[in-house]
N, C-alpha and C positions, 0 to 999 in steps of 0.2 A: 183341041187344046190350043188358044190361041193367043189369051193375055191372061196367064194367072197358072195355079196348082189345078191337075186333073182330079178335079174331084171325086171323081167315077169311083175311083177304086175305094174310096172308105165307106162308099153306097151297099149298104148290106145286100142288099133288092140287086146288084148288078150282078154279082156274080151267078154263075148255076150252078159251083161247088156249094151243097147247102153246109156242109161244113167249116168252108171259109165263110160262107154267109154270117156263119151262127157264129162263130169266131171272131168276125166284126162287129156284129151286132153288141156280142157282150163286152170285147172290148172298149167301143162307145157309150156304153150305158154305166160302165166301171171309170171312165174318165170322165163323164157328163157329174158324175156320182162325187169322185175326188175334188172336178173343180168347184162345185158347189159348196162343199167344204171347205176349201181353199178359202173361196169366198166369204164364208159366214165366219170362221174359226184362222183362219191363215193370218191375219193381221196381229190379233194378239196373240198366238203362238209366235209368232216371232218376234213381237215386241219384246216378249216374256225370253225368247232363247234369247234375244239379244243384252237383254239385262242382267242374266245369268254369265254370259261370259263376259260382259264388262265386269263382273263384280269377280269373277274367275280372273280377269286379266288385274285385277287391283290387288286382288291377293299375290298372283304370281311375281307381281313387281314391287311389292312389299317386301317377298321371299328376296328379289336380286338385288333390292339394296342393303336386304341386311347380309347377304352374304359378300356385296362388294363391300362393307364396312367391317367385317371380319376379314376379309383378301386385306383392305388398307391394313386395322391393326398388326396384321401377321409381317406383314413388311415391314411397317414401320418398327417393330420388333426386331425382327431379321436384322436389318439396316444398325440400329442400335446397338446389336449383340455383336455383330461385324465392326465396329465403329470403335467399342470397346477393346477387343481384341487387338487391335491393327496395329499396337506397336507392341506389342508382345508376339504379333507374327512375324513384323522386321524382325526383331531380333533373333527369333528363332529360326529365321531364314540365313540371316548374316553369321549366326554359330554354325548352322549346315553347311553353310558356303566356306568357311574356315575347315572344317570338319574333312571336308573331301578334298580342299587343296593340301590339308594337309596327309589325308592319305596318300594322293599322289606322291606327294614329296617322298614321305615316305617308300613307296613305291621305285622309285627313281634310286633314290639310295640303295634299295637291296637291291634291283638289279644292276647298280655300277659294282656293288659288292660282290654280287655271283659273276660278274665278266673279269674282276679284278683276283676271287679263286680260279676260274676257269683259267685264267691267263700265268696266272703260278702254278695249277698243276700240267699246264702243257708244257712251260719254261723249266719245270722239274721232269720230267718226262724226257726232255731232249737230251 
C-alpha cells in the first residue's frame, strides 16, 4: 500500500474465508446494483422529494403567519382590554390603599384603647 486505499480487501478472490468471499461478493454486486439506480432514477427522485418539501415548507409557513396574525390580534386585544380598564384599576387601587390605611388606623386606636383599659384596671387594682 503505498499511494492510495488497499484495495485488496473489497477483492472477493483475495480472501480464503469463502464466506467472507461470498459476503463481499454480494455486497458488491448489491452496491454496483443501488448505484446504478441511483444513476438512472436518483436525479428525479430527488428532484421530485425536493419539490415536495418546498411545497411542505410553503404550507408550514402559511400555518406560522396565520398563527403570528392571530398571536398579533390577541394582543392587540389584550393591550386594548388592559388600556380600557386602567383607570378603573387606579381607582380601585387608591380605594384599597384608603381601605387598609384605614384599617391600620383603626388598628392603632383599639390598641391605645386596650392599653388605656389595661392601665385603669391595674390603677384600680392598686
Amino acid at each position: 500500500m503505498e499511494g492510495g486505499i488497499d484495495l485488496e480487501r473489497y477483492d472477493p478472490t483475495a480472501s480464503s474465508d469463502l464466506v467472507a468471499a461470498y459476503s463481499s461478493a454480494v455486497h458488491l454486486s448489491t452496491r454496483l446494483t443501488n448505484l446504478s439506480l441511483l444513476a438512472e432514477f436518483g436525479k428525479n427522485a430527488w428532484l421530485l422529494h425536493n419539490s415536495q418539501l418546498e411545497e411542505l415548507l410553503k404550507k408550514e409557513e402559511e400555518k406560522l403567519m396565520a398563527l403570528r396574525t392571530e398571536v398579533e390580534v390577541c394582543n392587540k386585544e389584550r393591550k386594548g382590554a388592559q388600556v380600557d380598564v386602567q383607570g378603573e384599576m387606579k381607582r380601585l387601587e387608591e380605594r384599597w390603599k384608603k381601605a387598609v390605611c384605614r384599617v391600620l388606623e383603626v388598628e392603632l386606636v383599639t390598641e391605645g384603647l386596650r392599653r388605656e383599659i389595661l392601665e385603669k384596671q391595674q390603677a384600680g387594682a392598686r
